[in-house]
Each structure stands twice: as structure tokens, then as C-alpha cells.
VODO-808226 format. One line per 4 residues: their letters; for each residue x, y, z of N, C-alpha, C. Coordinates in nm, 4 decimals. Layout:
A	X:Y:Z:X:Y:Z:X:Y:Z  ...
This chain:
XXXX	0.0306:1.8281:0.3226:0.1029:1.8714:0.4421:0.0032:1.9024:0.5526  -0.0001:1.8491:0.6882:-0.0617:1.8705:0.7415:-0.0451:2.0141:0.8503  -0.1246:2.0623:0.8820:-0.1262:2.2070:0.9342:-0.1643:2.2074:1.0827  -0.1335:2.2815:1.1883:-0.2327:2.2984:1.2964:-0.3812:2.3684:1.2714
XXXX	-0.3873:2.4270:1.2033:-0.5429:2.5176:1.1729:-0.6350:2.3501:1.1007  -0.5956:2.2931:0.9989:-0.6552:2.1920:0.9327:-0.6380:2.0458:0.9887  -0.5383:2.0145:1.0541:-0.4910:1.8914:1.1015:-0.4925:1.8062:1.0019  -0.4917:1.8032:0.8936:-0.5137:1.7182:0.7730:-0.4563:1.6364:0.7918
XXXX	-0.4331:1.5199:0.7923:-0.3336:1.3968:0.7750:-0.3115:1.3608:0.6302  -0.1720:1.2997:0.5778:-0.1592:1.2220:0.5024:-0.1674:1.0997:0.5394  -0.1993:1.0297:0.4309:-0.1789:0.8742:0.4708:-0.0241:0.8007:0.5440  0.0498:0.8478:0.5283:0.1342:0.8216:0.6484:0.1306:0.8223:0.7646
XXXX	0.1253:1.0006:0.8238:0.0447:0.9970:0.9321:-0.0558:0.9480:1.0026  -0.1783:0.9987:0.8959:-0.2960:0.9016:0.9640:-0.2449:0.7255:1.0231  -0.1653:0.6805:0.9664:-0.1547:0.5452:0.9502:-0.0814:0.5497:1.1210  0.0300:0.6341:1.1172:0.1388:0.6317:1.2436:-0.0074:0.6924:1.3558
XXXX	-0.0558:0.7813:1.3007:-0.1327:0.7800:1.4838:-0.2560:0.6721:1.4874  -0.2497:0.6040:1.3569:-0.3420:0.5012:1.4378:-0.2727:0.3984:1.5036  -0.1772:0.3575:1.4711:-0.0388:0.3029:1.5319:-0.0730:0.3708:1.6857  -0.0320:0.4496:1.6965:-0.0127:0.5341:1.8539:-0.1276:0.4867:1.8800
XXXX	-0.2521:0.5416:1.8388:-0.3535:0.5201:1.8895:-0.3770:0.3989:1.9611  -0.3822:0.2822:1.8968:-0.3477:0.1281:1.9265:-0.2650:0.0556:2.0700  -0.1737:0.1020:2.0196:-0.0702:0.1061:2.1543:-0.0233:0.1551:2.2392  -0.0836:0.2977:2.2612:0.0002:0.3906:2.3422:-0.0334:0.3524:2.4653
XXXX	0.0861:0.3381:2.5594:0.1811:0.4820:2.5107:0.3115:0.3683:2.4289  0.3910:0.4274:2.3323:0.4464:0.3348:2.2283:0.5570:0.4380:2.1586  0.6722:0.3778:2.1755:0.8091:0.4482:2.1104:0.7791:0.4145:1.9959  0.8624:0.5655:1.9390:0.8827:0.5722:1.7765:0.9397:0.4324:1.7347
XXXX	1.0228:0.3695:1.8013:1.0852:0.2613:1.7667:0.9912:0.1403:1.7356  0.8765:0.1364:1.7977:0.7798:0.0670:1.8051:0.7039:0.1304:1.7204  0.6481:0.1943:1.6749:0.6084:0.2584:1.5719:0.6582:0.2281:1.4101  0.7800:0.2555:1.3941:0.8803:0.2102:1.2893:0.8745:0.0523:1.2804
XXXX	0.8894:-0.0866:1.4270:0.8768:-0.1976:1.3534:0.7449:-0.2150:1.2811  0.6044:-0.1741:1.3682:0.4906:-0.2221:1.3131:0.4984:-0.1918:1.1201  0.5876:-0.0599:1.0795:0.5843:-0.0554:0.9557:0.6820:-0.1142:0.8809  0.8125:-0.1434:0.9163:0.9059:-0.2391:0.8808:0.8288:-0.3959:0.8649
XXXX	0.7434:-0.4334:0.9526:0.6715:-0.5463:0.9269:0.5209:-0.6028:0.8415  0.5263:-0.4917:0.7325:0.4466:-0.4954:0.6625:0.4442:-0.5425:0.5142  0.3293:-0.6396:0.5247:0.3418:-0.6906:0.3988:0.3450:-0.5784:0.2812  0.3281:-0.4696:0.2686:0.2862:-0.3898:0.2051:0.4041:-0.2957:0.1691
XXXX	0.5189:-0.2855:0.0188:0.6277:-0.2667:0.0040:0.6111:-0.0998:-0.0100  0.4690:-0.0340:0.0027:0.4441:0.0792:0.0415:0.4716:0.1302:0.1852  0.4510:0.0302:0.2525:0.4757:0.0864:0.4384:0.5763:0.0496:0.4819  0.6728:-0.0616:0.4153:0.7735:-0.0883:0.4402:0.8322:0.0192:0.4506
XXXX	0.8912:0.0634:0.3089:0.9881:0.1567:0.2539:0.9285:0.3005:0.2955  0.8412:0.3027:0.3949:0.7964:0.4409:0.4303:0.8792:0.4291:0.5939  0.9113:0.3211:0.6674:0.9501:0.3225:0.7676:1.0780:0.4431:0.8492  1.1729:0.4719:0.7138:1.2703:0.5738:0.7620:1.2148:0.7287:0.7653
XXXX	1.1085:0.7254:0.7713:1.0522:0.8646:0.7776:0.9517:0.8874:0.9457  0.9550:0.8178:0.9790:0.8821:0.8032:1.1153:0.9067:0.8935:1.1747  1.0487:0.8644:1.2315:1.1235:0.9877:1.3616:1.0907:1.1130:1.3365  1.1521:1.1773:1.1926:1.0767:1.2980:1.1622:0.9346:1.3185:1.1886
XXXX	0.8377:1.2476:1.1200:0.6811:1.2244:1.1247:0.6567:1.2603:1.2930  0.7094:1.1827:1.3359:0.6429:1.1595:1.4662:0.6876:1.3170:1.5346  0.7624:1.3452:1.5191:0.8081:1.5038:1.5615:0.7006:1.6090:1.5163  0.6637:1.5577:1.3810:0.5714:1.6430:1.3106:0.4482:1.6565:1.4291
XXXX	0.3791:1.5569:1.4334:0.2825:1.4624:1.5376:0.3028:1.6115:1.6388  0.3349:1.5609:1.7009:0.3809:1.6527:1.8132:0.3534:1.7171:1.8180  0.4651:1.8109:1.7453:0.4387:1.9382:1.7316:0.3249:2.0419:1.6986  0.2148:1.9276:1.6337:0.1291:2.0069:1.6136:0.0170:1.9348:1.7418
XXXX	0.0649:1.9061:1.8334:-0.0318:1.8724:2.0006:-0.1449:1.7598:1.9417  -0.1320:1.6556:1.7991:-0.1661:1.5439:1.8051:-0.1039:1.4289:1.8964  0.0118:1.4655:1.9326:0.0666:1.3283:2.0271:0.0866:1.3729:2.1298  0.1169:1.3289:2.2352:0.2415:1.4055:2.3341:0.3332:1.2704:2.4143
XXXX	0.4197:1.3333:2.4999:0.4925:1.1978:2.5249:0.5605:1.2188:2.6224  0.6486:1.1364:2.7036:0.6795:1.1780:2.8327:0.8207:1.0480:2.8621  0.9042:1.1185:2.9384:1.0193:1.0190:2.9138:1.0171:0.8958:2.9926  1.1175:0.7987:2.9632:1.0919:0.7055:3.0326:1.2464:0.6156:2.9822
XXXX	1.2902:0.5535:3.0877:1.4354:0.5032:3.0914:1.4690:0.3556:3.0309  1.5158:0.3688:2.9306:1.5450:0.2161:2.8610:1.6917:0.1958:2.8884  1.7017:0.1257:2.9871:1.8395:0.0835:3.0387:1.9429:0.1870:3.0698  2.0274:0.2803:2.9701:2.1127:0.3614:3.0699:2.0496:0.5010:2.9589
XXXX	1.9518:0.4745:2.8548:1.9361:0.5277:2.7528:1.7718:0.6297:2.8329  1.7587:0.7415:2.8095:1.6346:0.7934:2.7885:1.5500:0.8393:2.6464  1.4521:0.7178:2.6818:1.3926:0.7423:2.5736:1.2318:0.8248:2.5792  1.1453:0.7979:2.4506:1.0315:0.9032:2.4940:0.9007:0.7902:2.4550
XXXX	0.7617:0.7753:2.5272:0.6779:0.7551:2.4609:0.5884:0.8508:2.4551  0.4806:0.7915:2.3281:0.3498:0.8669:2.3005:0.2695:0.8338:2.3274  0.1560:0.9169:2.3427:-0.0076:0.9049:2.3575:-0.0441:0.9700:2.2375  -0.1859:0.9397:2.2118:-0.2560:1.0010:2.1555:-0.3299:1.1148:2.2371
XXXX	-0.3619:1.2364:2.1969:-0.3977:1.3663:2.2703:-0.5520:1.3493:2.1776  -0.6379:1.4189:2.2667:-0.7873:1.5067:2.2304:-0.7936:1.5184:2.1043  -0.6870:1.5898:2.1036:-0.7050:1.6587:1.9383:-0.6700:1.5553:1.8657  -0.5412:1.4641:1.8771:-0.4960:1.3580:1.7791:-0.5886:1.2479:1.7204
XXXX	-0.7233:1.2504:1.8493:-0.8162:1.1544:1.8167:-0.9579:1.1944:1.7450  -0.9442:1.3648:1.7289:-1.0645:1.4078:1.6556:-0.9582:1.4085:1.5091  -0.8622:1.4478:1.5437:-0.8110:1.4469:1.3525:-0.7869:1.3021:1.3044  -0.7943:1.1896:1.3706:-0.8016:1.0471:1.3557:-0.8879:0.9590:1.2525
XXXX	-1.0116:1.0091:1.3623:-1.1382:1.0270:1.3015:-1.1498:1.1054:1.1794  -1.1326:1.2241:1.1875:-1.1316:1.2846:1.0240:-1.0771:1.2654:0.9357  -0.9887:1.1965:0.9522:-0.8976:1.0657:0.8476:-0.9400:0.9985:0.8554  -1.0331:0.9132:0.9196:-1.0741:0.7723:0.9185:-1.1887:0.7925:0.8336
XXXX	-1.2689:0.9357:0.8088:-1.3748:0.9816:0.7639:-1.3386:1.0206:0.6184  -1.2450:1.0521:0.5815:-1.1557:1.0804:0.4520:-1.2056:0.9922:0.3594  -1.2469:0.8523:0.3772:-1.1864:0.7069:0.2904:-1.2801:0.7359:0.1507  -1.3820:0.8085:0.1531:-1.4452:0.8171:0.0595:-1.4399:0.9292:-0.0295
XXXX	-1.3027:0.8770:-0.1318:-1.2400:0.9758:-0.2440:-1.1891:0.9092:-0.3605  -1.2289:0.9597:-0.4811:-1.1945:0.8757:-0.5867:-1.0333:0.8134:-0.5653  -0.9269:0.8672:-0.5134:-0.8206:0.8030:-0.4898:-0.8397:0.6887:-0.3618  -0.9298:0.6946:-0.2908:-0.9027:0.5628:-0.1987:-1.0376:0.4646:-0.2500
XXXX	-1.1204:0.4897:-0.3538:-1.1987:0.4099:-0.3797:-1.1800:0.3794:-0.5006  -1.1299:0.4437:-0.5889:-1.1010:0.4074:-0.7761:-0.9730:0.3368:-0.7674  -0.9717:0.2986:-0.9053:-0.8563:0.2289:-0.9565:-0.7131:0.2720:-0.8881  -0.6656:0.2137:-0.8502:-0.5195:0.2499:-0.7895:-0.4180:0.2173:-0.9000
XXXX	-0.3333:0.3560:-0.8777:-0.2057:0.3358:-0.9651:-0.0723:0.1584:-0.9323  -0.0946:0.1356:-1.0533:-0.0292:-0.0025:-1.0317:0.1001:-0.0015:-1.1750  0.2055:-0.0498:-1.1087:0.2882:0.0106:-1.2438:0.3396:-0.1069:-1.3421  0.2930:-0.2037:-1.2535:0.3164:-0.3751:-1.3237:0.1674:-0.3502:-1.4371
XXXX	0.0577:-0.2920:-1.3861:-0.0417:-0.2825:-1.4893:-0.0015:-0.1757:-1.6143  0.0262:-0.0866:-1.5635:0.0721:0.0416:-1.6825:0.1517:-0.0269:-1.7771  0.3055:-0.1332:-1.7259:0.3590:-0.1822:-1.8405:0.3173:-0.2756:-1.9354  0.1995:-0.3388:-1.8576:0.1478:-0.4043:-1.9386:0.0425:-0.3888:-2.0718
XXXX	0.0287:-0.2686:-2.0039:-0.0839:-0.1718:-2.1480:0.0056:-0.1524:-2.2494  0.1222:-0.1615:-2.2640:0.2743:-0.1630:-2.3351:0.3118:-0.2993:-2.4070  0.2932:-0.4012:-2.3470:0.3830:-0.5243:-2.3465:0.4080:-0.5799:-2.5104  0.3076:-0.5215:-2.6156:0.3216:-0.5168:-2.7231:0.4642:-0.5183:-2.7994
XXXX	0.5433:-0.4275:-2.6953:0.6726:-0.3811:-2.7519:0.7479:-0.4723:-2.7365  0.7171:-0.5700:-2.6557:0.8088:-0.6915:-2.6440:0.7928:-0.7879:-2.6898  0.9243:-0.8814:-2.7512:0.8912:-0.9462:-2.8585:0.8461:-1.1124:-2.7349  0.7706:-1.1735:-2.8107:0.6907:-1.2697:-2.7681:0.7540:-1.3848:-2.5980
XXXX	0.8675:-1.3924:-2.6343:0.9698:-1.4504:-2.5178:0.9916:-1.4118:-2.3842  0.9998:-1.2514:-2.4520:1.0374:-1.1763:-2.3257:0.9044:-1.1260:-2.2267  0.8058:-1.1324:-2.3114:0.6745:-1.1026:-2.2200:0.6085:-1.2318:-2.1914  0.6429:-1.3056:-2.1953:0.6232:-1.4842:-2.1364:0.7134:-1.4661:-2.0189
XXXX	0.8657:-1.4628:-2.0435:0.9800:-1.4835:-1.9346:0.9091:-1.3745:-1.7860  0.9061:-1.2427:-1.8314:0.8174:-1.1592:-1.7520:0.7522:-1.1883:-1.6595  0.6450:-1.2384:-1.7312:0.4855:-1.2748:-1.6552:0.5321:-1.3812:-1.5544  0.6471:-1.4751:-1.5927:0.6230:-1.6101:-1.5325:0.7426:-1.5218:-1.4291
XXXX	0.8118:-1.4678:-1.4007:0.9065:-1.4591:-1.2777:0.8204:-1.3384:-1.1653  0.7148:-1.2561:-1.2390:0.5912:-1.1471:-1.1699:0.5586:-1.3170:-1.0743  0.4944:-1.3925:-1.2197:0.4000:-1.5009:-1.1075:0.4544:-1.5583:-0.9236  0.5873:-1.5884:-0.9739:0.6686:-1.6582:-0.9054:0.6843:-1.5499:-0.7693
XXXX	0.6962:-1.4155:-0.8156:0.7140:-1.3301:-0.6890:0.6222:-1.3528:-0.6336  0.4768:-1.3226:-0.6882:0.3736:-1.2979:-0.6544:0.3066:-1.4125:-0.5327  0.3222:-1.5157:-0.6122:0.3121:-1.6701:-0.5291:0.3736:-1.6859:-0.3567  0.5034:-1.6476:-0.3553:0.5899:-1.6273:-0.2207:0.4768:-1.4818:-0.1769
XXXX	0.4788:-1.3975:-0.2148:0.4002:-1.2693:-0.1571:0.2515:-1.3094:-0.0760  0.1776:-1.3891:-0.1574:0.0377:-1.4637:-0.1161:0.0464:-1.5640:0.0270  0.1645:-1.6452:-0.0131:0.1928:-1.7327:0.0637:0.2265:-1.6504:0.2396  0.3404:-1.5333:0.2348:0.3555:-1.4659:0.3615:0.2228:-1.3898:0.4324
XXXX	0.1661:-1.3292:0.3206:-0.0008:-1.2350:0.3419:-0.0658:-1.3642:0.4335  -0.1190:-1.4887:0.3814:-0.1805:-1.5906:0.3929:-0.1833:-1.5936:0.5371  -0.0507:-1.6130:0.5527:0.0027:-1.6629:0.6785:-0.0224:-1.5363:0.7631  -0.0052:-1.4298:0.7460:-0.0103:-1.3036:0.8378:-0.1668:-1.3053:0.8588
XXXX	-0.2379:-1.3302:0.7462:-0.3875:-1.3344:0.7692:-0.4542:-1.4210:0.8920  -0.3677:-1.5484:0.8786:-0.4291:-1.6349:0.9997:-0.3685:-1.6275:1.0915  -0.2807:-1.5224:1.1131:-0.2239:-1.4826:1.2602:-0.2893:-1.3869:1.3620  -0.3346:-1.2881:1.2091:-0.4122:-1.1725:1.2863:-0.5824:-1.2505:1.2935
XXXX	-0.5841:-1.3616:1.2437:-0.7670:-1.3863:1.2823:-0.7652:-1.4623:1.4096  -0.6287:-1.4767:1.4274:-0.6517:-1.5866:1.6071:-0.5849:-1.5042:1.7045  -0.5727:-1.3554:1.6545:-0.5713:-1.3062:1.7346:-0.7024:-1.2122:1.8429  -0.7518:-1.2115:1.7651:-0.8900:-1.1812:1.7929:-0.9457:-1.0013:1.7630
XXXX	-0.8274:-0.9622:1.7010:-0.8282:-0.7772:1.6229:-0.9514:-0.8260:1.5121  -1.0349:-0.8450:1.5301:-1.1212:-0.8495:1.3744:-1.0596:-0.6906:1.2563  -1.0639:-0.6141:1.3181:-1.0432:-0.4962:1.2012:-0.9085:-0.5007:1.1375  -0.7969:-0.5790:1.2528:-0.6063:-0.6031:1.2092:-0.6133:-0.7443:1.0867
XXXX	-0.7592:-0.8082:1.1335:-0.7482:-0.9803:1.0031:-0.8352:-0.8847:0.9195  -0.9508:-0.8070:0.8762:-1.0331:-0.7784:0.8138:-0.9070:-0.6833:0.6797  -0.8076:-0.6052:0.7526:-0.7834:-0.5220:0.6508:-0.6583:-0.6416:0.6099  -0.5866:-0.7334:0.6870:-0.5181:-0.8131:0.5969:-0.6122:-0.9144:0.4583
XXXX	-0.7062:-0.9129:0.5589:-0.7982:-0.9788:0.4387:-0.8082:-0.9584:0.2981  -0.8439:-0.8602:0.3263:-0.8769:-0.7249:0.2047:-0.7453:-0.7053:0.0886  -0.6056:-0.7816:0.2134:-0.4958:-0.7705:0.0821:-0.4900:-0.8963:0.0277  -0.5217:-0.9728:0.0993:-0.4912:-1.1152:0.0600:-0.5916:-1.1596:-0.0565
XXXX	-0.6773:-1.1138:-0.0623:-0.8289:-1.1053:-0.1852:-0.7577:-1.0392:-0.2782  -0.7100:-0.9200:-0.2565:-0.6799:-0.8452:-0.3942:-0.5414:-0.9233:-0.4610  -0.4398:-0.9626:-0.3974:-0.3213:-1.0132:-0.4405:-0.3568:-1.1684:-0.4987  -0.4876:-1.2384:-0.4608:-0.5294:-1.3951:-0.5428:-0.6101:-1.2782:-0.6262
XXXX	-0.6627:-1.2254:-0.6300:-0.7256:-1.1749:-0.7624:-0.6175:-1.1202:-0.8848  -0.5186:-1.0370:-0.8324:-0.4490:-1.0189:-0.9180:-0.3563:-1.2078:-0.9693  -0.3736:-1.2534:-0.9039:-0.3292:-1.3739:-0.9473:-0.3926:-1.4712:-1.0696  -0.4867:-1.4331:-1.0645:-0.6056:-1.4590:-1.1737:-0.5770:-1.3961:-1.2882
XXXX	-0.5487:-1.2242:-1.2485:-0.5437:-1.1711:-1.3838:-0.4051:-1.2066:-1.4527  -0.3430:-1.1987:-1.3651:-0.2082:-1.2028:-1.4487:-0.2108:-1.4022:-1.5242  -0.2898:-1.4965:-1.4786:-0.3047:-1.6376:-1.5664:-0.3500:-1.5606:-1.6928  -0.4433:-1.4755:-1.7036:-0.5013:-1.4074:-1.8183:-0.3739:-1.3508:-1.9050
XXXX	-0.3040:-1.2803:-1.8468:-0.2180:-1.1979:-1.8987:-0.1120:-1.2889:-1.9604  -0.0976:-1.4336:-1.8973:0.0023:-1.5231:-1.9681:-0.0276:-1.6137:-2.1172  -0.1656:-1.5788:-2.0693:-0.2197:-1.6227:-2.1788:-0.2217:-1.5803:-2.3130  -0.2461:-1.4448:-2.2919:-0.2875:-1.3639:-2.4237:-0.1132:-1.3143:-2.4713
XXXX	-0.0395:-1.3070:-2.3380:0.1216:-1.2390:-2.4135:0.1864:-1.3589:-2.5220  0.1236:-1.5012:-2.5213:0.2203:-1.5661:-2.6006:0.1543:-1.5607:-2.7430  0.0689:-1.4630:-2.7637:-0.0121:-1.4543:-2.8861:0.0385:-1.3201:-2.9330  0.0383:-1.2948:-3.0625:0.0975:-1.1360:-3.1341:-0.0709:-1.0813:-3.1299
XXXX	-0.0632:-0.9647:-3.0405:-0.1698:-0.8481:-3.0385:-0.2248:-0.7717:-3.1698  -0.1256:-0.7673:-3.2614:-0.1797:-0.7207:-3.4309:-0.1292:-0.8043:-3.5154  -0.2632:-0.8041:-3.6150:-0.2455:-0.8917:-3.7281:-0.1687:-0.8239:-3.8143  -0.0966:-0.8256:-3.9422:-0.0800:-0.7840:-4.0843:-0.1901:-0.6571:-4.1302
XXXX	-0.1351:-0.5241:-4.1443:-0.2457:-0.4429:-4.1557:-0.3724:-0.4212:-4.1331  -0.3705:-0.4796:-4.0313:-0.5277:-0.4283:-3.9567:-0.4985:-0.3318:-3.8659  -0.6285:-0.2450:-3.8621:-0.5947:-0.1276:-3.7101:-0.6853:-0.2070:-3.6785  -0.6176:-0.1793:-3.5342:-0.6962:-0.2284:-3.3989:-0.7456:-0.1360:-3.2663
XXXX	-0.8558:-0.1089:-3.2485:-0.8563:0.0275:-3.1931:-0.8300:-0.0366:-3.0201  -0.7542:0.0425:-2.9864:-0.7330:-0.0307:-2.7931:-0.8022:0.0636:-2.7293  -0.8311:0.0565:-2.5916:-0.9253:0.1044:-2.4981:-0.8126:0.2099:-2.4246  -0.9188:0.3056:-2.3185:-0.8196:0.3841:-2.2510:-0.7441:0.2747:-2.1403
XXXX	-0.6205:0.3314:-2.0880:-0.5944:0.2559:-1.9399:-0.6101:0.3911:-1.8778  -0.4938:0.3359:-1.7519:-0.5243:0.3983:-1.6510:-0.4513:0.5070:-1.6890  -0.3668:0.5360:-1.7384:-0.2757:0.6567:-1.7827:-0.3325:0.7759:-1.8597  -0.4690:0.7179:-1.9006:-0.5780:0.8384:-1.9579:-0.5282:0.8659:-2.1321
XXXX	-0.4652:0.7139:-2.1791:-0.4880:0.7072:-2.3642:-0.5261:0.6681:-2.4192  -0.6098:0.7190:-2.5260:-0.7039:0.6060:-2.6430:-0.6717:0.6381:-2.7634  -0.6103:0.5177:-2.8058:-0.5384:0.5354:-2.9520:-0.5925:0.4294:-3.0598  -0.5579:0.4780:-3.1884:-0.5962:0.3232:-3.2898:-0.4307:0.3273:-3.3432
XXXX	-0.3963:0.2279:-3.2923:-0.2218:0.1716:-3.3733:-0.2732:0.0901:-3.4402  -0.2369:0.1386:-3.6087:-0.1927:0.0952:-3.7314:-0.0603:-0.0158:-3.7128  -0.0619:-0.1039:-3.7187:0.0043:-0.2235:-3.7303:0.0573:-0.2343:-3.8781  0.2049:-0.2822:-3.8354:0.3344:-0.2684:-3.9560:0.2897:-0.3894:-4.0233
């Protein structure tokens, strides 16, 4: 939660005043498409929280804004304020924390530290309809990638970049993952000792 004494940002925030930052002066409304238009089903589905957010903003004299007439409607834009751009920066200074540099929680990976439980068909059928999403997902990134590199934002293509690498990499792993699911993981009474994941377990399952 961010405070006036700390200005802390969450990653929401931080994200919306770099938004402002970018464009101001720039309606919430404008604010809300840039996150509605994101490849990223994290910023998407964060979009109905803005209006509030951006009030938040405010209120604590990171934004300010001033009215201005959209047809018979008054509406408001923002700036970024003094202060909004030193707590910006101190979010932008944040990035180096085991949560924005370690392993990220992924929940298609967690089930798969599982997939054992499924009998051989169903973790084939799985993998191959993940692939199929995944494929259309690469394909839109792709395209957003070479929109933002002719646009000439190097830092707007650099961080699409950065998704478009990780989503063909995960594309790689999961060929791996199709591979090994059409095979049974335990033999006939052997233990097999498995490694930790990300969920923080290390077990030896005794096989029926």
C-alpha cells in the first residue's frame, strides 16, 4: 500500500504513473486503454482498477490534473507532479529484488511438477492445446514487437522484446514437456527421488 510519508508504489501504480508520465497530460480513460491493450493477461485484467488507482495517485500529490471539456462531458487530465517523478524513479530503482529478478510464479509450471497424476492421454491432450494457445500468443507479441521497433520507443520494443524471448523460450520448454509426458515417470517399485520446484517440496515417491 502505498503511503504519503513512503510513496511506495506497487507494481500497478508504478506501471500507471509511468503511463502518465509518458503521455501527460492523459485521461484515466487513456490510461485504462494502454492496459486493456496488453499482451500481458496480468495488465489486462488489472485494467478495472485504474479509476480508483488513479484517485489514489492524486491524492497522495503524485499526479495532479485539471479539467478539460470532451464534448458536452467534463472530463479531467493528469500530469505527473515533482514528487510523482522522484517516487517514479524509486520504483524504477526497486527492480533489483528476488521477486523481480528470481523465478516467477507460473501456475502452468506448478501443475506440471504434478502431471504424474494424469493418466498418459490427458497430459499429451494438455500440453498440445497450452501449445496451440501459446502459438496465437507469440504470433500477436511478434507483431506488437515490430510495431513498437518502427516506432522508434527503443525502451516500448526493448521491454516487448523481453516478452517475446521469454514466451519462444517457454515454447521450447514445453516441446520438452511433450516429450517426456507421453512416457510413465515411475517404474514398478523403484523410488525415484524428484527435485524441489518452485512451491518449496522435496520428496522421494515410492511408486505403486
Amino acid at each position: 500500500m502505498m503511503t504519503r510519508s513512503t510513496k511506495k508504489l506497487t507494481e500497478l501504480q508504478g506501471a500507471a504513473l509511468g503511463i502518465i508520465w509518458l503521455n501527460s497530460p492523459c485521461t484515466p480513460y487513456q490510461v485504462r486503454k494502454v492496459f486493456e491493450r496488453s499482451p500481458s493477461p496480468h495488465w489486462t485484467g488489472s485494467a478495472g482498477a485504474i479509476y480508483p488507482m488513479i484517485r489514489k495517485l492524486e491524492s497522495a500529490r503524485l499526479i495532479t490534473s485539471h479539467q478539460h471539456k470532451v464534448g458536452r462531458r467534463i472530463g479531467r487530465r493528469y500530469l505527473i507532479t515533482p514528487a510523482g517523478s522522484r517516487a517514479l524513479q524509486k520504483w524504477l530503482q526497486r527492480a533489483i529484488t528476488k521477486k523481480t529478478i528470481g523465478v516467477p510464479l507460473d501456475a502452468l509450471r506448478t501443475r506440471i511438477r504434478f502431471f504424474a497424476a494424469l493418466p498418459r492421454s490427458a497430459r499429451i491432450k494438455l500440453i498440445g492445446k497450452v501449445q496451440e494457445q501459446l502459438a496465437k500468443h507469440i504470433k500477436t507479441v511478434r507483431a506488437e514487437c515490430r510495431r513498437r521497433r518502427v516506432s522508434g520507443d527503443i525502451f516500448s520494443y526493448l521491454a516487448m522484446r523481453g516478452a517475446l524471448l521469454a514466451l519462444q523460450a517457454r515454447q521450447v520448454w514445453l516441446q520438452e514437456v511433450r516429450r517426456s509426458a507421453a512416457h510413465q515417470i515411475f517404474s514398478g517399485g523403484q523410488k525415484v527421488p524428484l527435485v524441489a520446484t518452485q512451491i518449496g517440496v522435496t520428496v522421494n515417491h515410492a511408486t505403486r
